[in-house]
N, C-alpha and C positions, 0 to 999 in steps of 0.2 A: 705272713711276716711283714710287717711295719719298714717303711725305707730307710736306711742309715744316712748315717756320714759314708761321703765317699761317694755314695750310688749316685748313677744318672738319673735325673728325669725322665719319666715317658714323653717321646716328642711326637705322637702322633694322637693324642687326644685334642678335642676342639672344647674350648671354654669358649662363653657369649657375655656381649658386653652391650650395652644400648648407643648407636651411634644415631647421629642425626636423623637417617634413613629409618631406623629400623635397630633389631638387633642383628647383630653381625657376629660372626663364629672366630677366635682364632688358634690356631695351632699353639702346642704347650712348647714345640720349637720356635717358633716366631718369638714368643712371651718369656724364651730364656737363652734363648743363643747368644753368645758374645757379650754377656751383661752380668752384671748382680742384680740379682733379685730378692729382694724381702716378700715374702708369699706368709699373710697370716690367715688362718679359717679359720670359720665359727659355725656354731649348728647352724645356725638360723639369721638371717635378717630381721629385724625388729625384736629379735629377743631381748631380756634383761642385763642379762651380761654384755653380748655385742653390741647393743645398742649405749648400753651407759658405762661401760671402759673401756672395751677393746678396740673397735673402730676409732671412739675419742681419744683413747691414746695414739694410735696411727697419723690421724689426721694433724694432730700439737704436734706432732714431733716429725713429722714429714720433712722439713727444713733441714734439721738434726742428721736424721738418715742420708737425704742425699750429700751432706757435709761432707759423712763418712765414706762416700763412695759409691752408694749404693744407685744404681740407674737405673728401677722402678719397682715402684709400690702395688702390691697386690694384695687386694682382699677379695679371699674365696669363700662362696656359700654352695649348700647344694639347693637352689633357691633359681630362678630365672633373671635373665638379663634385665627386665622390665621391674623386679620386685629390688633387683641388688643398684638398680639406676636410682630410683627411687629414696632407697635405704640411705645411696651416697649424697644425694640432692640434701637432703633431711642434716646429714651430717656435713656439710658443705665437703665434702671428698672429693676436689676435685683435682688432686695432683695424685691420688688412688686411683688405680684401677681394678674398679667395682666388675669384677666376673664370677656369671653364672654357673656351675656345674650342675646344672638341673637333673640329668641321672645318674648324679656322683659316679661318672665314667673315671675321672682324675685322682679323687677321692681312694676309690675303692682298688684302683691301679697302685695307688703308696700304700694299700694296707691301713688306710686310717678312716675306714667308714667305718659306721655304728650303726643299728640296728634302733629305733627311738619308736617302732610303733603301739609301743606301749604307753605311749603319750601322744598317739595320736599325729605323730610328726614324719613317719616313714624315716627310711635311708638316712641319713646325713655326715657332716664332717663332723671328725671328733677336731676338739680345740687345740689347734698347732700352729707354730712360727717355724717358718725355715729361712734359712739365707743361701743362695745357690750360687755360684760364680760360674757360668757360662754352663748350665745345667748340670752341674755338678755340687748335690747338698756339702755345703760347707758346714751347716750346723743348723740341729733342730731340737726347737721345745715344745715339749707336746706332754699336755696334760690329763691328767686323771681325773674322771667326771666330774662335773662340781666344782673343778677347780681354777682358778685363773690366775696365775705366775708366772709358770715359764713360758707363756708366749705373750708374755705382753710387749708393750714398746721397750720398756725398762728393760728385759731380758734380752728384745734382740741388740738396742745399741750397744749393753755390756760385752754382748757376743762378736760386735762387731769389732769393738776397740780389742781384742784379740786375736782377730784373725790377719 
């Protein structure tokens, strides 16, 4: 079963992000306690769609978002810290943070991995937005294959100005 409205986050999964050092691991409680979060994923880094709307819709409207309240930007891949560092440099994303779930442990914990190895791509996240208010889903859009609407930027700020 897929996460709701209402449910917690799991706080004991490690996402990785690329820090100066190295990549560096952080706890899903670190990345949503006591905050709003906008959390969008995509299957892939460098894909078609993430690469030419979804991330670009994040990144234009970054400003937008935190107007609304929101106190930080998450874009999830099941992808490594070094491929989603990369991915953000590319997109200048740099008020995002670009975290890896390389064995869709996070993914697969909300119920929204997918099975892609029929393309050759294994594991990955299905395409979703959520917004969480101190790890608690306040609202999520999550699409059906193929598709790209309700998790775009457009969808979460509308979602925001009603919450």
């Amino acid at each position: 079963m897929s996460i709701q409205v209402g449910d917690i986050l799991p706080s004991d999964i490690l996402l990785y992000r690329m820090a100066e050092s190295g990549p560096i691991s952080e706890s899903t409680q670190s990345l949503f306690k006591n905050q709003r979060v906008v959390l969008f994923a995509v299957p892939g880094a460098f894909t078609p769609t993430c690469s030419q709307a979804h991330l670009p819709g994040f990144v234009v409207a970054a400003d937008r978002l935190k107007a609304q309240g929101v106190d930080r930007i998450i874009c999830l891949s099941v992808n490594d810290a070094f491929v989603m560092h990369a991915w953000g440099q590319q997109h200048n994303a740099e008020t995002i943070d670009m975290m890896g779930d390389g064995n869709a442990d996070f993914v697969k914990a909300l119920g929204l991995d997918m099975d892609a190895s029929g393309r050759g791509m294994g594991i990955r996240s299905r395409r979703f937005a959520l917004i969480a208010d101190d790890a608690s889903v306040s609202w999520i859009g999550l699409e059906e294959p193929g598709q790209f609407e309700k998790s775009s930027v457009e969808a979460v700020l509308t979602a925001l100005q009603s919450l």
